[in-house]
Legacy VTK file of the C-alpha trace (Angstrom):
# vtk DataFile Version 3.0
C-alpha trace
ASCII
DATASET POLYDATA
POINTS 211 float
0.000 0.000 0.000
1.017 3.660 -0.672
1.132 6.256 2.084
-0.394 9.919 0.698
0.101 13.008 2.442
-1.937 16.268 1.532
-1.584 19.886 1.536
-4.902 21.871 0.512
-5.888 24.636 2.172
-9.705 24.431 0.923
-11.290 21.729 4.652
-14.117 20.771 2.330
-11.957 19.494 -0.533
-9.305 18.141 1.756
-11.995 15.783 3.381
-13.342 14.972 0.131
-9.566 14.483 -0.883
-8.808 11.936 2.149
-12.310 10.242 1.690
-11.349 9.620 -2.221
-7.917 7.970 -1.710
-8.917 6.207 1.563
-11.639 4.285 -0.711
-9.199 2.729 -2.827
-7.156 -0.083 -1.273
-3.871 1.046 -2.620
-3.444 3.783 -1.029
-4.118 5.084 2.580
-3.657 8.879 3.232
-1.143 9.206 6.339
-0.913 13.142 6.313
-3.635 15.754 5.476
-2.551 19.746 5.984
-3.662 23.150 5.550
-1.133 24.770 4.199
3.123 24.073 4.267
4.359 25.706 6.834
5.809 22.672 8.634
6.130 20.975 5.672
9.612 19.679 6.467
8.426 18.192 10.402
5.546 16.965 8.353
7.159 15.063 5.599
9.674 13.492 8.079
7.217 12.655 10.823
4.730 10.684 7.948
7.554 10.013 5.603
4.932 9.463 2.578
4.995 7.676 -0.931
3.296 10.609 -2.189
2.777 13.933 -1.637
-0.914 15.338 -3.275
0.279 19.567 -3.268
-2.281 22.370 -3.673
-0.652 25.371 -5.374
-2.104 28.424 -3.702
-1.254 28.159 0.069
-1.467 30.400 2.853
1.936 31.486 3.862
4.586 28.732 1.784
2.715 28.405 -1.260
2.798 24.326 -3.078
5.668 25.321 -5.714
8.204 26.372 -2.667
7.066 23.254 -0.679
8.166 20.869 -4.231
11.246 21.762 -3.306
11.084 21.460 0.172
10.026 17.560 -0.439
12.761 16.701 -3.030
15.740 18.322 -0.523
14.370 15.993 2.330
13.763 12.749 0.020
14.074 12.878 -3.645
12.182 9.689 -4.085
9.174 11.267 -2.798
6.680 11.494 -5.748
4.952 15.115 -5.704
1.355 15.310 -7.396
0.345 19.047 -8.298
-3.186 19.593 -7.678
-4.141 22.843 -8.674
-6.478 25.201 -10.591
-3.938 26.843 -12.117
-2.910 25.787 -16.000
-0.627 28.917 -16.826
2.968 27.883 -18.688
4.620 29.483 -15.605
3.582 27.574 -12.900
3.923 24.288 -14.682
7.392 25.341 -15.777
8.193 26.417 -11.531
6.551 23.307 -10.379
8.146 20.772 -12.958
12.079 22.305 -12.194
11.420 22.282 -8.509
10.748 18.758 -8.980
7.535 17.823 -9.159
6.314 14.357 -10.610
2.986 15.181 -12.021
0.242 17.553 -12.412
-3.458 17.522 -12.218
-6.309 20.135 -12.852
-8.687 20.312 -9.648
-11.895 20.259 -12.455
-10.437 16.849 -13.285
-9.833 15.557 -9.874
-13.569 13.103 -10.055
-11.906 11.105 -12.914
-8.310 11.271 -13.131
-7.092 11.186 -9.167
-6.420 7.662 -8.504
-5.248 6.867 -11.796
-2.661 9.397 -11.349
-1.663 8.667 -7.558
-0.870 5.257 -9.402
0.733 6.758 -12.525
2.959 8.867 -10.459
3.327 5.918 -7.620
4.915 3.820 -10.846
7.269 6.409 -11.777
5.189 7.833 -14.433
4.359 12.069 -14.703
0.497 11.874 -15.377
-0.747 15.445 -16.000
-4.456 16.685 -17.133
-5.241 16.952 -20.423
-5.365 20.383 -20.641
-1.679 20.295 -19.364
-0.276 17.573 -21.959
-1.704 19.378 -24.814
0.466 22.925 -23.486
3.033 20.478 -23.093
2.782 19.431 -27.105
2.206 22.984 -27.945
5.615 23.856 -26.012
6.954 21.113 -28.176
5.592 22.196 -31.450
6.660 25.471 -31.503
9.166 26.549 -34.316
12.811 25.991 -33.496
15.282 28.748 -31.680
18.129 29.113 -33.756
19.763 30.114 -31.401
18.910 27.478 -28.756
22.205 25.184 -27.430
22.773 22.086 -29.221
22.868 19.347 -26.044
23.689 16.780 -28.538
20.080 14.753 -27.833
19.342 12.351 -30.462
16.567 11.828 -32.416
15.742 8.716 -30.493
16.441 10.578 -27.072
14.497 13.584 -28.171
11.143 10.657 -28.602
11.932 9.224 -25.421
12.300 12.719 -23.595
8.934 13.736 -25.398
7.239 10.280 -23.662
8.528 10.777 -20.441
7.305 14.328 -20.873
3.781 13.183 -21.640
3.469 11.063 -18.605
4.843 7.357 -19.914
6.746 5.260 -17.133
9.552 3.301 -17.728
7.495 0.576 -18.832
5.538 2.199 -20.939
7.781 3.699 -22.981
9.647 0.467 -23.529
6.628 -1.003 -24.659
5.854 2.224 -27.402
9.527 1.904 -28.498
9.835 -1.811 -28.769
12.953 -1.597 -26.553
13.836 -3.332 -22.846
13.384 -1.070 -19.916
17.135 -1.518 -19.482
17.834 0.250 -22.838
15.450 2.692 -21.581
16.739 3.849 -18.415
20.290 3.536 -20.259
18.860 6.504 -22.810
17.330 8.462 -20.257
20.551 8.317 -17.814
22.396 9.781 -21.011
20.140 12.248 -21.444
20.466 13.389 -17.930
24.050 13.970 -18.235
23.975 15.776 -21.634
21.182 18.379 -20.262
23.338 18.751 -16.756
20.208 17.432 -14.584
20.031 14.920 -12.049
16.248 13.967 -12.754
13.586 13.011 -15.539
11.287 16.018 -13.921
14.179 18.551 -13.949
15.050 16.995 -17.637
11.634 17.631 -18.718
11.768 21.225 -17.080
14.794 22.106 -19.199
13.101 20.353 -22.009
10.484 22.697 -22.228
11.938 25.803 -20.955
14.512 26.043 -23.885
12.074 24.277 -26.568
15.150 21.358 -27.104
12.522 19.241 -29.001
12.556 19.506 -33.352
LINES 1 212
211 0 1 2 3 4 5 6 7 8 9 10 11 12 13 14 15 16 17 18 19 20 21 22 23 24 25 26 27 28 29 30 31 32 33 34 35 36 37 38 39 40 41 42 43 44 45 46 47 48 49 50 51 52 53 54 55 56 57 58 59 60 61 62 63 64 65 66 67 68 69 70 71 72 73 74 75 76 77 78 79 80 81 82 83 84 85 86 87 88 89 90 91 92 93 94 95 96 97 98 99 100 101 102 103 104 105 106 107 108 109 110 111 112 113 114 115 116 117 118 119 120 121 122 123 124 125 126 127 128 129 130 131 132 133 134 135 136 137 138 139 140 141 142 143 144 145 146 147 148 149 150 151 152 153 154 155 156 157 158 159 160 161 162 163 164 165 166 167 168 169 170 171 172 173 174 175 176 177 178 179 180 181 182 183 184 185 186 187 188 189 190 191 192 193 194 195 196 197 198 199 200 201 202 203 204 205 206 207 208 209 210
Protein backbone atom coordinates (compact mmCIF):
# COMPACT_ATOMS: atom_id res chain seq x y z
CA UNK A 1 0.00 0.00 0.00
CA UNK A 2 1.02 3.66 -0.67
CA UNK A 3 1.13 6.26 2.08
CA UNK A 4 -0.39 9.92 0.70
CA UNK A 5 0.10 13.01 2.44
CA UNK A 6 -1.94 16.27 1.53
CA UNK A 7 -1.58 19.89 1.54
CA UNK A 8 -4.90 21.87 0.51
CA UNK A 9 -5.89 24.64 2.17
CA UNK A 10 -9.71 24.43 0.92
CA UNK A 11 -11.29 21.73 4.65
CA UNK A 12 -14.12 20.77 2.33
CA UNK A 13 -11.96 19.49 -0.53
CA UNK A 14 -9.31 18.14 1.76
CA UNK A 15 -11.99 15.78 3.38
CA UNK A 16 -13.34 14.97 0.13
CA UNK A 17 -9.57 14.48 -0.88
CA UNK A 18 -8.81 11.94 2.15
CA UNK A 19 -12.31 10.24 1.69
CA UNK A 20 -11.35 9.62 -2.22
CA UNK A 21 -7.92 7.97 -1.71
CA UNK A 22 -8.92 6.21 1.56
CA UNK A 23 -11.64 4.29 -0.71
CA UNK A 24 -9.20 2.73 -2.83
CA UNK A 25 -7.16 -0.08 -1.27
CA UNK A 26 -3.87 1.05 -2.62
CA UNK A 27 -3.44 3.78 -1.03
CA UNK A 28 -4.12 5.08 2.58
CA UNK A 29 -3.66 8.88 3.23
CA UNK A 30 -1.14 9.21 6.34
CA UNK A 31 -0.91 13.14 6.31
CA UNK A 32 -3.63 15.75 5.48
CA UNK A 33 -2.55 19.75 5.98
CA UNK A 34 -3.66 23.15 5.55
CA UNK A 35 -1.13 24.77 4.20
CA UNK A 36 3.12 24.07 4.27
CA UNK A 37 4.36 25.71 6.83
CA UNK A 38 5.81 22.67 8.63
CA UNK A 39 6.13 20.97 5.67
CA UNK A 40 9.61 19.68 6.47
CA UNK A 41 8.43 18.19 10.40
CA UNK A 42 5.55 16.96 8.35
CA UNK A 43 7.16 15.06 5.60
CA UNK A 44 9.67 13.49 8.08
CA UNK A 45 7.22 12.65 10.82
CA UNK A 46 4.73 10.68 7.95
CA UNK A 47 7.55 10.01 5.60
CA UNK A 48 4.93 9.46 2.58
CA UNK A 49 5.00 7.68 -0.93
CA UNK A 50 3.30 10.61 -2.19
CA UNK A 51 2.78 13.93 -1.64
CA UNK A 52 -0.91 15.34 -3.27
CA UNK A 53 0.28 19.57 -3.27
CA UNK A 54 -2.28 22.37 -3.67
CA UNK A 55 -0.65 25.37 -5.37
CA UNK A 56 -2.10 28.42 -3.70
CA UNK A 57 -1.25 28.16 0.07
CA UNK A 58 -1.47 30.40 2.85
CA UNK A 59 1.94 31.49 3.86
CA UNK A 60 4.59 28.73 1.78
CA UNK A 61 2.71 28.40 -1.26
CA UNK A 62 2.80 24.33 -3.08
CA UNK A 63 5.67 25.32 -5.71
CA UNK A 64 8.20 26.37 -2.67
CA UNK A 65 7.07 23.25 -0.68
CA UNK A 66 8.17 20.87 -4.23
CA UNK A 67 11.25 21.76 -3.31
CA UNK A 68 11.08 21.46 0.17
CA UNK A 69 10.03 17.56 -0.44
CA UNK A 70 12.76 16.70 -3.03
CA UNK A 71 15.74 18.32 -0.52
CA UNK A 72 14.37 15.99 2.33
CA UNK A 73 13.76 12.75 0.02
CA UNK A 74 14.07 12.88 -3.64
CA UNK A 75 12.18 9.69 -4.08
CA UNK A 76 9.17 11.27 -2.80
CA UNK A 77 6.68 11.49 -5.75
CA UNK A 78 4.95 15.11 -5.70
CA UNK A 79 1.36 15.31 -7.40
CA UNK A 80 0.34 19.05 -8.30
CA UNK A 81 -3.19 19.59 -7.68
CA UNK A 82 -4.14 22.84 -8.67
CA UNK A 83 -6.48 25.20 -10.59
CA UNK A 84 -3.94 26.84 -12.12
CA UNK A 85 -2.91 25.79 -16.00
CA UNK A 86 -0.63 28.92 -16.83
CA UNK A 87 2.97 27.88 -18.69
CA UNK A 88 4.62 29.48 -15.60
CA UNK A 89 3.58 27.57 -12.90
CA UNK A 90 3.92 24.29 -14.68
CA UNK A 91 7.39 25.34 -15.78
CA UNK A 92 8.19 26.42 -11.53
CA UNK A 93 6.55 23.31 -10.38
CA UNK A 94 8.15 20.77 -12.96
CA UNK A 95 12.08 22.31 -12.19
CA UNK A 96 11.42 22.28 -8.51
CA UNK A 97 10.75 18.76 -8.98
CA UNK A 98 7.53 17.82 -9.16
CA UNK A 99 6.31 14.36 -10.61
CA UNK A 100 2.99 15.18 -12.02
CA UNK A 101 0.24 17.55 -12.41
CA UNK A 102 -3.46 17.52 -12.22
CA UNK A 103 -6.31 20.13 -12.85
CA UNK A 104 -8.69 20.31 -9.65
CA UNK A 105 -11.89 20.26 -12.46
CA UNK A 106 -10.44 16.85 -13.28
CA UNK A 107 -9.83 15.56 -9.87
CA UNK A 108 -13.57 13.10 -10.05
CA UNK A 109 -11.91 11.11 -12.91
CA UNK A 110 -8.31 11.27 -13.13
CA UNK A 111 -7.09 11.19 -9.17
CA UNK A 112 -6.42 7.66 -8.50
CA UNK A 113 -5.25 6.87 -11.80
CA UNK A 114 -2.66 9.40 -11.35
CA UNK A 115 -1.66 8.67 -7.56
CA UNK A 116 -0.87 5.26 -9.40
CA UNK A 117 0.73 6.76 -12.53
CA UNK A 118 2.96 8.87 -10.46
CA UNK A 119 3.33 5.92 -7.62
CA UNK A 120 4.92 3.82 -10.85
CA UNK A 121 7.27 6.41 -11.78
CA UNK A 122 5.19 7.83 -14.43
CA UNK A 123 4.36 12.07 -14.70
CA UNK A 124 0.50 11.87 -15.38
CA UNK A 125 -0.75 15.44 -16.00
CA UNK A 126 -4.46 16.69 -17.13
CA UNK A 127 -5.24 16.95 -20.42
CA UNK A 128 -5.36 20.38 -20.64
CA UNK A 129 -1.68 20.29 -19.36
CA UNK A 130 -0.28 17.57 -21.96
CA UNK A 131 -1.70 19.38 -24.81
CA UNK A 132 0.47 22.92 -23.49
CA UNK A 133 3.03 20.48 -23.09
CA UNK A 134 2.78 19.43 -27.11
CA UNK A 135 2.21 22.98 -27.94
CA UNK A 136 5.62 23.86 -26.01
CA UNK A 137 6.95 21.11 -28.18
CA UNK A 138 5.59 22.20 -31.45
CA UNK A 139 6.66 25.47 -31.50
CA UNK A 140 9.17 26.55 -34.32
CA UNK A 141 12.81 25.99 -33.50
CA UNK A 142 15.28 28.75 -31.68
CA UNK A 143 18.13 29.11 -33.76
CA UNK A 144 19.76 30.11 -31.40
CA UNK A 145 18.91 27.48 -28.76
CA UNK A 146 22.21 25.18 -27.43
CA UNK A 147 22.77 22.09 -29.22
CA UNK A 148 22.87 19.35 -26.04
CA UNK A 149 23.69 16.78 -28.54
CA UNK A 150 20.08 14.75 -27.83
CA UNK A 151 19.34 12.35 -30.46
CA UNK A 152 16.57 11.83 -32.42
CA UNK A 153 15.74 8.72 -30.49
CA UNK A 154 16.44 10.58 -27.07
CA UNK A 155 14.50 13.58 -28.17
CA UNK A 156 11.14 10.66 -28.60
CA UNK A 157 11.93 9.22 -25.42
CA UNK A 158 12.30 12.72 -23.60
CA UNK A 159 8.93 13.74 -25.40
CA UNK A 160 7.24 10.28 -23.66
CA UNK A 161 8.53 10.78 -20.44
CA UNK A 162 7.30 14.33 -20.87
CA UNK A 163 3.78 13.18 -21.64
CA UNK A 164 3.47 11.06 -18.61
CA UNK A 165 4.84 7.36 -19.91
CA UNK A 166 6.75 5.26 -17.13
CA UNK A 167 9.55 3.30 -17.73
CA UNK A 168 7.49 0.58 -18.83
CA UNK A 169 5.54 2.20 -20.94
CA UNK A 170 7.78 3.70 -22.98
CA UNK A 171 9.65 0.47 -23.53
CA UNK A 172 6.63 -1.00 -24.66
CA UNK A 173 5.85 2.22 -27.40
CA UNK A 174 9.53 1.90 -28.50
CA UNK A 175 9.84 -1.81 -28.77
CA UNK A 176 12.95 -1.60 -26.55
CA UNK A 177 13.84 -3.33 -22.85
CA UNK A 178 13.38 -1.07 -19.92
CA UNK A 179 17.13 -1.52 -19.48
CA UNK A 180 17.83 0.25 -22.84
CA UNK A 181 15.45 2.69 -21.58
CA UNK A 182 16.74 3.85 -18.42
CA UNK A 183 20.29 3.54 -20.26
CA UNK A 184 18.86 6.50 -22.81
CA UNK A 185 17.33 8.46 -20.26
CA UNK A 186 20.55 8.32 -17.81
CA UNK A 187 22.40 9.78 -21.01
CA UNK A 188 20.14 12.25 -21.44
CA UNK A 189 20.47 13.39 -17.93
CA UNK A 190 24.05 13.97 -18.24
CA UNK A 191 23.97 15.78 -21.63
CA UNK A 192 21.18 18.38 -20.26
CA UNK A 193 23.34 18.75 -16.76
CA UNK A 194 20.21 17.43 -14.58
CA UNK A 195 20.03 14.92 -12.05
CA UNK A 196 16.25 13.97 -12.75
CA UNK A 197 13.59 13.01 -15.54
CA UNK A 198 11.29 16.02 -13.92
CA UNK A 199 14.18 18.55 -13.95
CA UNK A 200 15.05 16.99 -17.64
CA UNK A 201 11.63 17.63 -18.72
CA UNK A 202 11.77 21.23 -17.08
CA UNK A 203 14.79 22.11 -19.20
CA UNK A 204 13.10 20.35 -22.01
CA UNK A 205 10.48 22.70 -22.23
CA UNK A 206 11.94 25.80 -20.96
CA UNK A 207 14.51 26.04 -23.88
CA UNK A 208 12.07 24.28 -26.57
CA UNK A 209 15.15 21.36 -27.10
CA UNK A 210 12.52 19.24 -29.00
CA UNK A 211 12.56 19.51 -33.35
Amino acid sequence: MKTVSIYEDNDQLRSLLELLINSANEFSVVGSYSNGQKIVEQIRHDWPNIVLMDIDMPGRNGIECVQQVKEINVQIRVLMHTVFADDDRLFACLSNGADGYLLKKDTGTHLLTALHDVAEGGGPMSPEIARRVLQTFQKPQNPKRQDYGITEREQELLQLLTLGYTYRMIAIQCNISVETVRRHLKNIYQKLHVQCGTEAVAKALRENLMH
